[in-house]
C-alpha positions as CSV (number, residue, x, y, z in Angstrom):
1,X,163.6,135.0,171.3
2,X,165.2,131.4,170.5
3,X,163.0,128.6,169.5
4,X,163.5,127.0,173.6
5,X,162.1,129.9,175.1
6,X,159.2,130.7,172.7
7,X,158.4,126.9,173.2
8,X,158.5,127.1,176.8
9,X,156.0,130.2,176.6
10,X,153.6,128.8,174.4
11,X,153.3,125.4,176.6
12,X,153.1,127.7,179.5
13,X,150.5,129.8,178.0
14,X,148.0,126.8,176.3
15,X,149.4,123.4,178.1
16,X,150.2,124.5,181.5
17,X,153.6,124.2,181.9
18,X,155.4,125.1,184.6
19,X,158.1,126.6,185.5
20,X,160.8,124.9,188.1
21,X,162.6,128.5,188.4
22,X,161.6,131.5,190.8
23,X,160.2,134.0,189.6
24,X,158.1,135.3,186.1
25,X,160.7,134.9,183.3
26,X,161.6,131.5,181.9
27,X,165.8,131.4,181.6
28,X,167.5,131.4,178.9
29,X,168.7,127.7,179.6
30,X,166.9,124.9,179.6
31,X,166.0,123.8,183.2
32,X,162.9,121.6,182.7
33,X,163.5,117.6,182.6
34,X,163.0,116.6,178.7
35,X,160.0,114.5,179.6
36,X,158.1,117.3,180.8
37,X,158.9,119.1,177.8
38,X,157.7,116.3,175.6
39,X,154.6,115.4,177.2
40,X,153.2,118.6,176.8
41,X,154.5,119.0,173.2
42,X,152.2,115.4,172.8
43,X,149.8,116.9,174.3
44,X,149.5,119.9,171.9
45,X,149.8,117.5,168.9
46,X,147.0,115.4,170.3
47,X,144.8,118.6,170.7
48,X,145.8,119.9,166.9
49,X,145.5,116.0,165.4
50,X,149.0,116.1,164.7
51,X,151.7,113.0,164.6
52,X,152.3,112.7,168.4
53,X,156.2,112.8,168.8
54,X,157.0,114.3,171.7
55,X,159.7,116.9,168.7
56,X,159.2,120.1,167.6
57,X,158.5,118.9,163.6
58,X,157.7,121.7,161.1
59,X,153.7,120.6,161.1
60,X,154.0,121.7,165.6
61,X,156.1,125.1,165.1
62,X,153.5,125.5,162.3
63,X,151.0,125.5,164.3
64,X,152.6,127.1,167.6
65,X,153.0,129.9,165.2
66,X,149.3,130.5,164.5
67,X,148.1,133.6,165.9
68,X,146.2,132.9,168.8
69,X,143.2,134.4,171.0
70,X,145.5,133.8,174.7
71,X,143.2,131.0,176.1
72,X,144.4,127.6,177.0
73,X,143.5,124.6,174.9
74,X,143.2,122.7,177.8
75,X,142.6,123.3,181.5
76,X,144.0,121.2,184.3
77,X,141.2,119.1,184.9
78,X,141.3,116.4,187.4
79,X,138.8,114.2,186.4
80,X,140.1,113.7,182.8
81,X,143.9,112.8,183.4
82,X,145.2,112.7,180.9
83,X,142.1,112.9,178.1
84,X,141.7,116.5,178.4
85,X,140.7,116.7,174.3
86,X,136.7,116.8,173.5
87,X,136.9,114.2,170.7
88,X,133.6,115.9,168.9
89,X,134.8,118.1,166.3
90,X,131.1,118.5,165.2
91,X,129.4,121.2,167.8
92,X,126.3,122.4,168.5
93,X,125.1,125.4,170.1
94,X,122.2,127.5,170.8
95,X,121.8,130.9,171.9
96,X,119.1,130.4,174.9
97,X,118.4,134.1,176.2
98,X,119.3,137.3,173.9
99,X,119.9,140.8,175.4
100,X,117.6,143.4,174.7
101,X,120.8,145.4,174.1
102,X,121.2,144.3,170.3
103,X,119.0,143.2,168.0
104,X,118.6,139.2,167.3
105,X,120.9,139.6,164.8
106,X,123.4,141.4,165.9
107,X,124.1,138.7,168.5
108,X,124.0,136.1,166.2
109,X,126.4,137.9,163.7
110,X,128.8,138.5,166.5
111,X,129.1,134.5,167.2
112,X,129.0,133.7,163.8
113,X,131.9,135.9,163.7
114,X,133.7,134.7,166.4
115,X,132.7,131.0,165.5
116,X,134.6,131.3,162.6
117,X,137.6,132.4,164.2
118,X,137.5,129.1,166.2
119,X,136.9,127.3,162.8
120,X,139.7,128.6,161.1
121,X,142.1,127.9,164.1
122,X,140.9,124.6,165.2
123,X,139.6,121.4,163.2
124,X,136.0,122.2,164.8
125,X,132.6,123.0,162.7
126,X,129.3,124.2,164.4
127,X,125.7,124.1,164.1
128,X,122.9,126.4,165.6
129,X,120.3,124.2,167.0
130,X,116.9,126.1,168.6
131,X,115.4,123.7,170.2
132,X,116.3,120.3,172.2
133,X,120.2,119.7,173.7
134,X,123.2,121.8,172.7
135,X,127.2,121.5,173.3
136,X,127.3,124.9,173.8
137,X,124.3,127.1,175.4
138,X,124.8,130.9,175.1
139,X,122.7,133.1,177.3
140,X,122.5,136.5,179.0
141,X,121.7,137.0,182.7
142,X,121.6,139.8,185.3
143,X,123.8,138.7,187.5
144,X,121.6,139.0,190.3
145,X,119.9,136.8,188.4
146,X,122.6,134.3,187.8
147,X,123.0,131.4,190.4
148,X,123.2,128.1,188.7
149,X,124.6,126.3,185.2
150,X,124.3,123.0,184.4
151,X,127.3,121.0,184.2
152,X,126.2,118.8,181.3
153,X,127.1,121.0,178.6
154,X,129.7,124.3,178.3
155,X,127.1,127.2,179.2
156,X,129.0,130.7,178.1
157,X,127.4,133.5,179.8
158,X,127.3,137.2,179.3
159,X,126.4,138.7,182.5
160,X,124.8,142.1,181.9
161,X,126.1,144.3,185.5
């Protein structure tokens, strides 16, 4: 695979970009205008706290080379154009509702573990809280059970079917 299209994949994949051909495969040409390109390249060096060129340095392919998980770093969202990067690298989180499935520490072992994983790929650190606010509020639900989240902080729910 040469350099172009592994690019154009990763942006695809993490940044959203798309593709002005038919069709699921990118070509083996270059078909998107430059500034496309370069935008989202800037806006994968923003995410990463890299030198924002627009270029493919060796700190970007670097990174673009990390293994990854296959989530976007960013979604497309319409109320933050263009500031789609959290700017606090120090998190919080809580675990508000175990499952009786696993023990307390089994749960809390398995996001430590997956935690980490986000540490070692991404300038982020995080803290357990128990009580008061958190950035991030784990839970499990029935889903029948499951109607609303607040919108005020990232809620990742496990819904138990």
């Amino acid at each position: 695979m040469t350099y172009d299209v592994f690019q154009q994949i990763y942006l695809k994949t993490f940044y959203g970009l798309k593709q002005t051909d038919r069709g699921d495969r990118f070509p083996q040409r270059r078909t998107r205008s430059v500034s496309a390109m370069e935008m989202k390249i800037r806006e994968m060096q923003n995410f990463f706290g890299l030198r924002e060129t627009g270029g493919l340095d060796s700190s970007t392919l670097s990174v673009m080379r990390l293994p990854r998980c296959g989530v976007p770093d960013v979604e497309n969202f319409g109320f933050y154009p263009f500031k789609p990067k959290w700017k606090n690298h120090n998190i919080t989180y809580k675990i508000a509702k175990y499952t009786p499935d696993m023990s307390k520490e089994d749960v809390e072992k398995a996001f430590h573990s997956a935690l980490k994983m986000w540490r070692e790929a991404a300038p982020l650190r995080f803290t357990q809280v128990t009580s008061g606010n958190a950035d991030i509020v784990l839970t499990f639900a029935q889903k029948s059970k499951f109607k609303h989240i607040s919108t005020a902080h990232l809620w990742v729910c496990f819904i138990l079917i």
